[in-house]
C-alpha positions as CSV (number, residue, x, y, z in Angstrom):
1,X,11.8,33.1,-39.0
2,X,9.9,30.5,-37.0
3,X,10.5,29.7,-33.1
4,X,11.5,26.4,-32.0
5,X,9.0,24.5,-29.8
6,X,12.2,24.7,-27.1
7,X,12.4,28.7,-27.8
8,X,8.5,29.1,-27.5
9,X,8.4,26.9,-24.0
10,X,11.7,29.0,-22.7
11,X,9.2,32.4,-23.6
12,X,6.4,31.0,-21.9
13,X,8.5,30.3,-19.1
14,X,9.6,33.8,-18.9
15,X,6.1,35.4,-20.2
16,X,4.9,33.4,-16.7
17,X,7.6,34.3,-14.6
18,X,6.9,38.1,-15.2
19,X,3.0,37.8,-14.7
20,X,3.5,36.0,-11.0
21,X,6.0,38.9,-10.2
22,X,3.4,41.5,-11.3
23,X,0.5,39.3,-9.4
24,X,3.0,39.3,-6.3
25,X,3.7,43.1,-6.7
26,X,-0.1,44.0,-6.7
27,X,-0.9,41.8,-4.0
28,X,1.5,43.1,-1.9
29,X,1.0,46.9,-2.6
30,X,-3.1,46.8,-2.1
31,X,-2.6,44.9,1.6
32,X,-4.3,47.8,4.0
33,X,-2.5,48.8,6.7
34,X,-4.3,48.4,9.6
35,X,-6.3,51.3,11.3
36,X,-7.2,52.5,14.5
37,X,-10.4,50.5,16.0
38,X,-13.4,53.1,16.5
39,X,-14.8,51.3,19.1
40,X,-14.5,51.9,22.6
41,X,-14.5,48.0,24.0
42,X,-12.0,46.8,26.4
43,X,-10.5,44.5,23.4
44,X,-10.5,47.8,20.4
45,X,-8.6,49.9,23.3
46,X,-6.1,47.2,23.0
47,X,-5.8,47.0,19.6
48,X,-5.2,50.4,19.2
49,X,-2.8,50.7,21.7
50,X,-0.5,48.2,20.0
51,X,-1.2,49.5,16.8
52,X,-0.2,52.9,18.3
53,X,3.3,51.7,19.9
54,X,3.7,49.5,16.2
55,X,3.7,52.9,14.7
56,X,5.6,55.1,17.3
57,X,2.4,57.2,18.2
58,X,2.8,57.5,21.9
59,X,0.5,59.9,22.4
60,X,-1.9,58.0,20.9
61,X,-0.5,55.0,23.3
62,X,0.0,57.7,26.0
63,X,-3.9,58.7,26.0
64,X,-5.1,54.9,26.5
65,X,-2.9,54.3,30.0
66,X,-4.9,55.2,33.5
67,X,-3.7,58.2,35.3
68,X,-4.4,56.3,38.4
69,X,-0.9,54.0,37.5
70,X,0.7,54.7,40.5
71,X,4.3,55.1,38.1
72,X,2.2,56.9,35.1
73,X,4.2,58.4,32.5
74,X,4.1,62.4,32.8
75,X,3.8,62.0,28.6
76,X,4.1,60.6,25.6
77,X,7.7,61.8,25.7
78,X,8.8,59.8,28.8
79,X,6.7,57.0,27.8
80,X,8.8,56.8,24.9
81,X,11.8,57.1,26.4
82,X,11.5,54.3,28.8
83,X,9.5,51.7,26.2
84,X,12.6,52.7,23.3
85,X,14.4,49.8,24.5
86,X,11.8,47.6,24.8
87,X,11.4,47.1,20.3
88,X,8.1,47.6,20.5
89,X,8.4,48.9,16.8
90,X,9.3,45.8,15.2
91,X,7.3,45.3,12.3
92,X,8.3,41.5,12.0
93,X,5.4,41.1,15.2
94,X,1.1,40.9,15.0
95,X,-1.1,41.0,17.5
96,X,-4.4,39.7,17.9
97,X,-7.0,40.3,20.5
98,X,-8.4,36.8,21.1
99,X,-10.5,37.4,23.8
100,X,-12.1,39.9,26.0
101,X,-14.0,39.8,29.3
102,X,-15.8,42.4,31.9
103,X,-16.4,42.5,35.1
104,X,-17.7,45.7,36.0
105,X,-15.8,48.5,36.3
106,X,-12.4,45.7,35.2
107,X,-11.7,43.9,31.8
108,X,-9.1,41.5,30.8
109,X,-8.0,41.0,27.5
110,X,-5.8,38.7,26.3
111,X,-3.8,38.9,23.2
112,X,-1.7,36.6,20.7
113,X,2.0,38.1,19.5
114,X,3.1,36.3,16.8
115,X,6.9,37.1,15.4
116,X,8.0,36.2,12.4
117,X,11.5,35.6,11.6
118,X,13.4,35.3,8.1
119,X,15.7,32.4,8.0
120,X,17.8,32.9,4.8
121,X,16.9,33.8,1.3
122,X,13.3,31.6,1.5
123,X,13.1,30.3,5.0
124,X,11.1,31.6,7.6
125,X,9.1,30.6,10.9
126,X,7.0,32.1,13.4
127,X,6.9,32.2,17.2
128,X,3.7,33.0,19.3
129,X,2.7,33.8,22.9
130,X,-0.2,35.4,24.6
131,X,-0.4,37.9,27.3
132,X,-3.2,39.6,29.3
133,X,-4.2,43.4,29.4
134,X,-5.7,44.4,32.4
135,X,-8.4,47.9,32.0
136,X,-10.1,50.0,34.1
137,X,-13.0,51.9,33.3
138,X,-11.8,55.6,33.9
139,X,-14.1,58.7,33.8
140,X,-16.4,56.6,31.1
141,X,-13.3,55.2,29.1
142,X,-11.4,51.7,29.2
143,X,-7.6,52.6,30.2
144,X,-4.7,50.0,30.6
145,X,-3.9,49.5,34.0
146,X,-1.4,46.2,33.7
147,X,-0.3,44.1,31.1
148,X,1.9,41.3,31.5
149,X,4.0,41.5,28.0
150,X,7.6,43.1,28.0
151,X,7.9,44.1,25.3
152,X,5.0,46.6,25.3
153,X,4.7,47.9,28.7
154,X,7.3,48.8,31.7
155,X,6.6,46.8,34.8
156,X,7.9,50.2,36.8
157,X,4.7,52.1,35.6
158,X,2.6,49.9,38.2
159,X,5.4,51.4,40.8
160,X,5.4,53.5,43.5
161,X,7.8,56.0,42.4
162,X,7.5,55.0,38.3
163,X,10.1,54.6,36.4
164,X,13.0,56.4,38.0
């Protein structure tokens, strides 16, 4: 039995179909997940305090506020509590640190969100904006102090009185 030029072009078709799903599947499985900075610049102790409130570890995000906020979180539990409603957790968001400066004992940092929306079956777009992260060096460590993006801090914590 012999296959028609049509049958062997509708099997190549179908042959190439399956090998772009498989590339897509591997591609998509080997992307690392990002990991916590190991540096201890103003700009990796904002990355990893996204990254921590990305993945819902607020102790991790807990650890990298100052003590000296006049509303600081008693812990990670409160801090959680009032930041739930913010949807810090949304995995359709990046961030990107795109620039870092000191001044003594201060840093700012700012940093890119970009959010990406799904717009039926194959649309999509994406929607940016930056915001500054303001540090203070802190018994030899950067903390966050201020930061002027709503969904990833409570403007109450730079209160008199917190949160309450």
């Amino acid at each position: 039995m012999r296959l028609q030029s049509s049958d062997r072009f509708l099997l190549a078709i179908v042959g190439g179909s399956i090998l772009l799903i498989l590339v897509a599947v591997v591609i998509v499985l080997s992307r690392a997940e990002p990991t916590y900075r190991s540096g201890t610049e103003p700009g990796d102790v904002v990355f990893n305090y996204l990254l921590a409130l990305q993945r819902g570890d607020y102790e991790q995000a807990h650890s990298l506020l100052s003590p000296t906020l006049p509303g600081y979180p008693r812990d990670a539990r409160v801090m959680r509590s009032q930041l739930r409603s913010l949807a810090v957790t949304q995995e359709e968001i990046s961030y990107a640190v795109i620039d870092s400066r000191q001044n003594g004992d201060r840093a700012t940092v700012t940093v890119q969100a970009t959010t990406f929306f799904r717009t039926g079956l194959f649309g999509s777009s994406t929607s940016s904006y930056t915001f500054t992260v303001e540090l203070l060096q802190h018994e030899g460590s950067w903390k966050l102090i201020a930061n002027d993006d709503g969904r990833t801090w409570q403007w109450c914590w730079g209160q008199e009185g917190g949160c309450s």
